[in-house]
LOMAR-433504 format. One record per residue (C-alpha): residue in three letters; chain; x, y, z. Coordinates in nm, 2 decimals. Layout:
% residues N
['ALA'; 'A'; [X; Y; Z]]
...
END
This chain:
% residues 87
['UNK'; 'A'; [0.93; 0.31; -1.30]]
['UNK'; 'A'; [0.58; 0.28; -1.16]]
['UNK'; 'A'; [0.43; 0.02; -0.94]]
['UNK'; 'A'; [0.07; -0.08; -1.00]]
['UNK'; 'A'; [-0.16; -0.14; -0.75]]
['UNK'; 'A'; [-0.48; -0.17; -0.94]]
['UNK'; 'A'; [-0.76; 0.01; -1.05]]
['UNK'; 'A'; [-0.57; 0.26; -1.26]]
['UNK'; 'A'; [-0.36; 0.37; -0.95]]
['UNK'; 'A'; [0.03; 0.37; -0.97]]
['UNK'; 'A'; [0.33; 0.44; -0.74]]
['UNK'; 'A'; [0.61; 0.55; -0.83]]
['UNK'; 'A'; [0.95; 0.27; -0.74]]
['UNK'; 'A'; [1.13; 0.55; -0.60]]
['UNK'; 'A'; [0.81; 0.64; -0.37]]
['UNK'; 'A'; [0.80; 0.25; -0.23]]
['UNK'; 'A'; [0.86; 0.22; 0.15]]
['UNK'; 'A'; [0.72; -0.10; 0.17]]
['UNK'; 'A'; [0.44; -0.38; 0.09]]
['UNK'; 'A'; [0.25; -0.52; 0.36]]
['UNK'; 'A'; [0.01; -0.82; 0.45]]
['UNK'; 'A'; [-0.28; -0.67; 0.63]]
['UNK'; 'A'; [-0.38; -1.05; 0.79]]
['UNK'; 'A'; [-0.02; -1.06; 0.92]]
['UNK'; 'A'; [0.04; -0.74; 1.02]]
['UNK'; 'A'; [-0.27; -0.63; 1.18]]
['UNK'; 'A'; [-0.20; -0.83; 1.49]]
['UNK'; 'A'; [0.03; -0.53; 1.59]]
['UNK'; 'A'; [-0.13; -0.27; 1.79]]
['UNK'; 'A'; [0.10; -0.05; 1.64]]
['UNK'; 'A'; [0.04; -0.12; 1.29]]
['UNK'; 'A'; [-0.33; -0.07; 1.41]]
['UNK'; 'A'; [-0.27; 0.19; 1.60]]
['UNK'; 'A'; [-0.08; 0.34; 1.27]]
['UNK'; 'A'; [-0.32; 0.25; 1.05]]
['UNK'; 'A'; [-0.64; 0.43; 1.25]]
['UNK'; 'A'; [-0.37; 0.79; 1.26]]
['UNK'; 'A'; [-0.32; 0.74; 0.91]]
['UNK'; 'A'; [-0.70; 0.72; 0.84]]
['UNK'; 'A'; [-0.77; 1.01; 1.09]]
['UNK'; 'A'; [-0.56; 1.23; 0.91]]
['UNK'; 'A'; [-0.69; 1.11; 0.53]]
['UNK'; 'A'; [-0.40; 0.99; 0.43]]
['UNK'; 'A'; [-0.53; 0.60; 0.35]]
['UNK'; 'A'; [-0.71; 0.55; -0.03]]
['UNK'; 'A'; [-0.87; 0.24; -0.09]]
['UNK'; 'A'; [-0.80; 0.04; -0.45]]
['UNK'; 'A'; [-1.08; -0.12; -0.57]]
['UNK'; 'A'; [-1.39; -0.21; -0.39]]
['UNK'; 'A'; [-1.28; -0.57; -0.32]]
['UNK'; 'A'; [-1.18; -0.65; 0.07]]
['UNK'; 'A'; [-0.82; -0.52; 0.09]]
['UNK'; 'A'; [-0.51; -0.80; 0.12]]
['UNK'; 'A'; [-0.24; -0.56; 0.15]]
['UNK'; 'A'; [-0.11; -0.20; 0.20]]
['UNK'; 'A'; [0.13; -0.02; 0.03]]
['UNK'; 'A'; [0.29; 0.21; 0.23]]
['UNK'; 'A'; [0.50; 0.52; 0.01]]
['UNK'; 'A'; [0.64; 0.84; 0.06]]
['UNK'; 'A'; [0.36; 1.14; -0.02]]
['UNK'; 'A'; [0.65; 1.42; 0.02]]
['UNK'; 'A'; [0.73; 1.63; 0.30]]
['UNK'; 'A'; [0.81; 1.30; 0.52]]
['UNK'; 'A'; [0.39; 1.26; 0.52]]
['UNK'; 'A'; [0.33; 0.88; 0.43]]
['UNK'; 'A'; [0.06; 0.74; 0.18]]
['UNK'; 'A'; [-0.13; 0.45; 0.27]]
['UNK'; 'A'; [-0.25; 0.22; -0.03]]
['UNK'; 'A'; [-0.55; -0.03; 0.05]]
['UNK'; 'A'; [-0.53; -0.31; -0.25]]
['UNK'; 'A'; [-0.70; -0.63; -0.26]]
['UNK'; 'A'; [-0.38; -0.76; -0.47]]
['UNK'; 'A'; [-0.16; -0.99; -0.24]]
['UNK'; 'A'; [0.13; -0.88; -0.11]]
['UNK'; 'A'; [0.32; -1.19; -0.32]]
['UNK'; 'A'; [0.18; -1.04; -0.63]]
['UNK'; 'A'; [0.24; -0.68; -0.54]]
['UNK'; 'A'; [0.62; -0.76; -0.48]]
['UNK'; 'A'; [0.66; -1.01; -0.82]]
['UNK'; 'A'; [0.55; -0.66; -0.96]]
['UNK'; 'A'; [0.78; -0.46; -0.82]]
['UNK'; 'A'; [1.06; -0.70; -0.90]]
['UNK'; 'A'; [0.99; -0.68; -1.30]]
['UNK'; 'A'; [0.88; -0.38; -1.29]]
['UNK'; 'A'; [0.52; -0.47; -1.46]]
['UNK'; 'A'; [0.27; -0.27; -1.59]]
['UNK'; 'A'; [0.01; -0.57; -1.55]]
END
């Protein structure tokens, strides 16, 4: 099954390492810290051109993580994940 973050751009279940707030999570200088690496290196894509809620974070093979910016909240994100929605 797929996850959909918006936009046209899916993930697939089995790829999902996690869903995260970015108002909550930011506060962490490493989650900042992570998040800047992950940028460096062009591993972050943007959903949308709303202001971002969330990131989803999934494998991208070879142990290399994806980094998903989506202005869908992380509450919604998960109810989709749960059902397994195509919405």
């Amino acid at each position: 099954m797929y996850l959909h973050l918006g936009q046209n751009v899916m993930v697939r279940s089995q790829d999902l390492i996690g869903i995260f707030d970015l108002d909550n999570t930011t506060w962490s200088f490493r989650t900042r810290r992570f998040l800047e690496r992950e940028e460096r290196e062009g591993r972050i894509f943007s959903v949308g051109d709303d202001l971002p809620r969330s990131f989803v974070l999934a494998d991208g093979g070879d142990k290399t993580p994806l980094v998903y910016l989506t202005p869908l909240s992380p509450a919604a994100l998960a109810a989709r994940a749960e059902r397994n929605s195509f919405e």
